[in-house]
C-alpha positions as CSV (number, residue, x, y, z in Angstrom):
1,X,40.7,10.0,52.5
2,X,40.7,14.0,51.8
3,X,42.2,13.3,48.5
4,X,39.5,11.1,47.7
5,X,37.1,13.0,48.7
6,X,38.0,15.6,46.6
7,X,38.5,13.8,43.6
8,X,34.6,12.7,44.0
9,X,33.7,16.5,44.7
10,X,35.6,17.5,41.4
11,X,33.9,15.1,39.4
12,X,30.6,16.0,40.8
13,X,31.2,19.8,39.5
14,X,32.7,18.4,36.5
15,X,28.8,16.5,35.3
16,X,26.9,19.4,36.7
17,X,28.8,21.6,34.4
18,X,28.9,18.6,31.1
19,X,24.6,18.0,32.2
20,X,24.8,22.2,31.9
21,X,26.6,22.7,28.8
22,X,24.3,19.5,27.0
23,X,21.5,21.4,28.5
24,X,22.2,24.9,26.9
25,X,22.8,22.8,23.6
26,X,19.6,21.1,23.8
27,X,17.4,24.8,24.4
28,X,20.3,26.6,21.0
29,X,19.0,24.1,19.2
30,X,15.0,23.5,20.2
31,X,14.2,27.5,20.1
32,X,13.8,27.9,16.4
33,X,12.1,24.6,16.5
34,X,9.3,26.6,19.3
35,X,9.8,29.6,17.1
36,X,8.4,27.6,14.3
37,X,5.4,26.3,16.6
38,X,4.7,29.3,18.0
39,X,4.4,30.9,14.3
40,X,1.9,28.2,13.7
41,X,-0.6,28.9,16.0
42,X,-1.0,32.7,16.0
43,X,-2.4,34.7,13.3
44,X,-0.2,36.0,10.0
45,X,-0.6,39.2,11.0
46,X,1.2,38.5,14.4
47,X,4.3,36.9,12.8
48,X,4.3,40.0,10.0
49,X,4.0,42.5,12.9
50,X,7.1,42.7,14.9
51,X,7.8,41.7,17.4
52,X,6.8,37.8,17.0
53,X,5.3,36.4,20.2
54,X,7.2,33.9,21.5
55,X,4.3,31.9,23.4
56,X,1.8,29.8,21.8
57,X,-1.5,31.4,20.2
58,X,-4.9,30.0,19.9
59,X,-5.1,29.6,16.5
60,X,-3.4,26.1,16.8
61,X,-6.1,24.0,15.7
62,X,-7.5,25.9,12.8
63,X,-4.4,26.4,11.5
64,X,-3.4,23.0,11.4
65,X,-6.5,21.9,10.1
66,X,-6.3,24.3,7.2
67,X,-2.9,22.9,6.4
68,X,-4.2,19.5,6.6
69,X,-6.6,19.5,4.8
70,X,-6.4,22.8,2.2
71,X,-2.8,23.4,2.1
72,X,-1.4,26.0,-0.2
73,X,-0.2,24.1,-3.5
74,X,-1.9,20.7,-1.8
75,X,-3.2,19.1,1.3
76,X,-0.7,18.8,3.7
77,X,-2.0,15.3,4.6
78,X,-1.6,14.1,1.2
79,X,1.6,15.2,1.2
80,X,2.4,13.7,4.4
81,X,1.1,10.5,2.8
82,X,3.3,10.6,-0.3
83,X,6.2,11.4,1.7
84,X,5.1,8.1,3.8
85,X,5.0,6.0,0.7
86,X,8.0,6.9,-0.4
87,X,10.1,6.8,2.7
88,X,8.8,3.3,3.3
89,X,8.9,2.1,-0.3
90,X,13.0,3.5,-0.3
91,X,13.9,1.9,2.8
92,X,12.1,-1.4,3.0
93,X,13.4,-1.9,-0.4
94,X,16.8,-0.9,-0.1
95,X,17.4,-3.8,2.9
96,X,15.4,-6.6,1.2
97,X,17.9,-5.7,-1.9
98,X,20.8,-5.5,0.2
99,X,20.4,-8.5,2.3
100,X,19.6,-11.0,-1.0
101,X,22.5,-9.4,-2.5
102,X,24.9,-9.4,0.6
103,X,23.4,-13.3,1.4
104,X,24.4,-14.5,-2.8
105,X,27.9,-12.3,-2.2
106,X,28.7,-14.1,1.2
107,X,27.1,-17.9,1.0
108,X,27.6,-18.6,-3.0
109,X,30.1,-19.7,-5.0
110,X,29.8,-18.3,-8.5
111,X,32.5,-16.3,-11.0
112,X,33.4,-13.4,-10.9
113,X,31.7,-13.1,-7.4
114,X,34.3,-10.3,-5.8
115,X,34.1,-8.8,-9.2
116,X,30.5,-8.1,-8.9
117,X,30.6,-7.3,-5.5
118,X,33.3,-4.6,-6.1
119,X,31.2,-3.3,-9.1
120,X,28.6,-2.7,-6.7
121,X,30.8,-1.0,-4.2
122,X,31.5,1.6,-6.9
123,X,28.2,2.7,-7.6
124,X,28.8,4.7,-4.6
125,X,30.4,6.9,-6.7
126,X,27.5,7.7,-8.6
127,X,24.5,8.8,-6.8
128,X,21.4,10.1,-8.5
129,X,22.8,13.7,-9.3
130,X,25.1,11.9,-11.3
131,X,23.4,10.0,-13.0
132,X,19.8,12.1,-13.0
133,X,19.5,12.5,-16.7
134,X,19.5,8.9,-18.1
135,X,17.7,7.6,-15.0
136,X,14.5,10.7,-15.7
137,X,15.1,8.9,-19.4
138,X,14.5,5.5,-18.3
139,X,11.5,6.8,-15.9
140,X,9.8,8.3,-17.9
141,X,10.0,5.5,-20.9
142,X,8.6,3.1,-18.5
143,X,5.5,5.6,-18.3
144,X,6.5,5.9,-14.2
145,X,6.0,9.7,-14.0
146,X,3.8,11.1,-11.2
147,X,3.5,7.4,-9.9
148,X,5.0,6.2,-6.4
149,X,7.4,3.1,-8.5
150,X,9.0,6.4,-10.4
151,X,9.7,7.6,-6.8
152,X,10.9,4.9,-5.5
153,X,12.9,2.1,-7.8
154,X,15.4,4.4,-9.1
155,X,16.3,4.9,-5.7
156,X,16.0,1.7,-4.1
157,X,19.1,-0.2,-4.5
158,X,22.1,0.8,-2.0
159,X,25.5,-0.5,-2.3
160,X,26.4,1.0,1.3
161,X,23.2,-1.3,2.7
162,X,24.9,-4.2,0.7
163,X,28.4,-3.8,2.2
164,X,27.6,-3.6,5.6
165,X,25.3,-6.5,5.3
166,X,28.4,-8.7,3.9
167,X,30.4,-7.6,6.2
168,X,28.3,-8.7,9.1
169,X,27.4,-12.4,7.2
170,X,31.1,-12.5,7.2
171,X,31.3,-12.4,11.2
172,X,28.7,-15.7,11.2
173,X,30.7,-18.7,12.2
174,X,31.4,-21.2,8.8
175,X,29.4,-23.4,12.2
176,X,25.8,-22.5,11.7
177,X,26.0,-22.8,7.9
178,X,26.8,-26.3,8.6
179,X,24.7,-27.2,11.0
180,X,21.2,-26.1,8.7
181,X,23.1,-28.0,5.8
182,X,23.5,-31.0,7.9
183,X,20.3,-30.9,9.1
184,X,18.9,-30.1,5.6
185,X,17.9,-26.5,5.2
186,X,18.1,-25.1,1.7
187,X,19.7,-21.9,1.4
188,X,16.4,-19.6,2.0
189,X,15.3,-21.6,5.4
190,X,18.9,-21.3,6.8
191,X,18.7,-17.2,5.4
192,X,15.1,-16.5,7.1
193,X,15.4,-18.9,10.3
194,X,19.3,-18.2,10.9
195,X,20.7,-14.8,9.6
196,X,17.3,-12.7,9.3
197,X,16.7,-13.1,13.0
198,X,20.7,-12.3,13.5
199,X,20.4,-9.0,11.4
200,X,17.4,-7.6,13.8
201,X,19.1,-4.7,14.6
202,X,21.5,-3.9,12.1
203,X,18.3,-3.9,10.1
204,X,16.8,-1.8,12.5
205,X,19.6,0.6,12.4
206,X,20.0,1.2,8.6
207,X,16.1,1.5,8.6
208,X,16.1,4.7,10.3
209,X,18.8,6.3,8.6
210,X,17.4,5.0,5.3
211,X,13.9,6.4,6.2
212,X,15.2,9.5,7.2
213,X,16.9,9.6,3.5
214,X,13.8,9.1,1.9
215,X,11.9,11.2,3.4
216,X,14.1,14.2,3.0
217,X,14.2,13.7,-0.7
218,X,13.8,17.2,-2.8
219,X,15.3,16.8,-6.2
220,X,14.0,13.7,-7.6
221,X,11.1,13.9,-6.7
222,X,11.2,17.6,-8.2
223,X,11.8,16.3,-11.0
224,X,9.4,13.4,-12.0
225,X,6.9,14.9,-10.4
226,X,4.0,17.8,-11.8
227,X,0.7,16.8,-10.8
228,X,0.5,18.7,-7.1
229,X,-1.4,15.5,-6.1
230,X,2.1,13.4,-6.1
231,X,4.5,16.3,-4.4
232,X,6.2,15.5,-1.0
233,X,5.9,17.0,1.9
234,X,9.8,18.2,1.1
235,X,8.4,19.9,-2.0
236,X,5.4,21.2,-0.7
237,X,7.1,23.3,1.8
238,X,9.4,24.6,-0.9
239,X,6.7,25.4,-3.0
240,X,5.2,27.3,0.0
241,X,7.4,30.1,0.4
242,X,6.4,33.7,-2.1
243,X,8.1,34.6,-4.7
244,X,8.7,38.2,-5.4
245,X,5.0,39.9,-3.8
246,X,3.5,37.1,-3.8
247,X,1.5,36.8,-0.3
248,X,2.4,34.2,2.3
249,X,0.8,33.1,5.1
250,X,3.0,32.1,7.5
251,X,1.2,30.1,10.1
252,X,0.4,27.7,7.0
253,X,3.7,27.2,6.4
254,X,5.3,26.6,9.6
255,X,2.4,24.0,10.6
256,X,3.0,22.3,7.8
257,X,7.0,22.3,8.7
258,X,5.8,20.9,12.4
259,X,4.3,18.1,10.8
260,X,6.9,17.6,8.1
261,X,8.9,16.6,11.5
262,X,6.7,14.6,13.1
263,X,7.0,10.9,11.3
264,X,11.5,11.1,11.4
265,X,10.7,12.0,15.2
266,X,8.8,8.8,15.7
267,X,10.5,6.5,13.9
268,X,13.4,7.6,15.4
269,X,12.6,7.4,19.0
270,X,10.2,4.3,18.4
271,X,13.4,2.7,17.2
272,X,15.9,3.9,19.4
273,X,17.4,1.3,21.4
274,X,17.5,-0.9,18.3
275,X,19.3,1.7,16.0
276,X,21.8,2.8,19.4
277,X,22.7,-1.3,19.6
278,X,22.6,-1.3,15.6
279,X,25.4,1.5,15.6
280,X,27.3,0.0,18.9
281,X,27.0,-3.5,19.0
282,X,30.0,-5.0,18.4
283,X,29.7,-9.3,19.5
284,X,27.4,-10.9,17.3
């Protein structure tokens, strides 16, 4: 009896101290992110003038509002916006892609089918700094500079998306498949009634992590891109920071770096439990 009760007394101490040690991790990480709120709520002068507060100011709302709505290069809101667009545009389209392509892999018979599967597979070795100049070339002969499709087609296809699609349509029993033939289902009915509904989260999983890598994209959209009206929230905060004397005000620029954060944050903890069993979930 003593020895159990101190087995449960060691492994009491032992989660105070894990619950401390995530703790300290949790504040290491989170102060530069209150650093970077503070700074966007006090006035330039007070971030220029050591030493930096480290408590909130009451410039907050004016100081978002100017980044909102005058920016620096552009309005932070349509930049937000853009950034929206393409996230979504990136995202939604590289699943719908993936899933057709994954479905006609898995559930068709047709040549070469493991050929073109594998061919797709490959492009992973070729991501857009790879292959940047001849896709700008194509671009920009379609006339899709400065427009939302230049943003986001060249980016919209994903052969990771597509593998672990097939891999999961390969885990459906051979059953259901024969069930919706038997009972007369074409191929679409028994993809959107059957394996759509199946797919919730993994769909729900790769969506966050597929927004997440649209919205942090910098260099194509640096690169199609030169009417301020069509940068990125990415960009814009880039194009923020001085160059040699040029004059920067701060508080600007970190409010704008808040925001920049907010939409990942939401989509991320909106979809949480779907992405965790997404990631987890291992009996289909």
């Amino acid at each position: 009896m003593a020895e159990r009760s101190g087995m449960v007394e060691k492994r009491g101490l032992g989660l105070w101290l894990t619950h401390l040690g995530l703790i300290i991790g949790v504040l290491f990480i989170f102060f530069p992110i209150w650093l970077a709120f503070v700074a966007s709520t006090v006035e330039n002068q007070d971030i220029i003038r050591p030493p930096m507060p480290v408590w909130p100011g009451d410039q907050m709302i004016e100081n978002y509002t100017n980044a909102l709505v005058a920016g620096i290069n552009a309005p932070v809101a349509l930049m937000l916006f853009n950034s929206l667009v393409m996230a979504l545009g990136i995202a939604l389209g590289k699943i719908a892609i993936s899933l057709l392509s994954a479905f006609a892999i898995v559930y068709f018979r047709f040549p070469f089918r493991q050929t073109f599967f594998w061919l797709i597979f490959l492009t992973l070795m070729l991501p857009v700094e790879v292959r940047i100049v001849p896709t700008y070339e194509v671009v920009a002969n379609f006339g899709m500079l400065n427009s939302y499709s230049g943003l986001i087609l060249p980016l919209v296809a994903s052969a990771t998306a597509t593998f672990l699609f097939r891999q999961f349509f390969l885990t459906v029993p051979d059953e259901l498949a024969e069930a919706a033939r038997v009972d007369g289902a074409r191929p679409m009915q028994f993809f959107f009634d059957i394996l759509l509904p199946m797919s919730r989260t993994n769909i729900a999983a790769l969506f966050v992590i597929l927004f997440i890598y649209g919205w942090n994209q910098y260099l194509w959209p640096l690169l199609i891109t030169t009417d301020p009206e069509m940068n990125t929230i990415v960009m814009g905060i880039k194009q923020m920071f001085p160059s040699g004397d040029d004059f920067a005000h701060w508080p600007t620029i970190m409010a704008t770096s808040i925001l920049a954060m907010v939409p990942p944050v939401i989509v991320v903890v909106g979809m949480q439990k779907l992405f965790i069993r997404g990631l987890v979930e291992s009996e289909k």
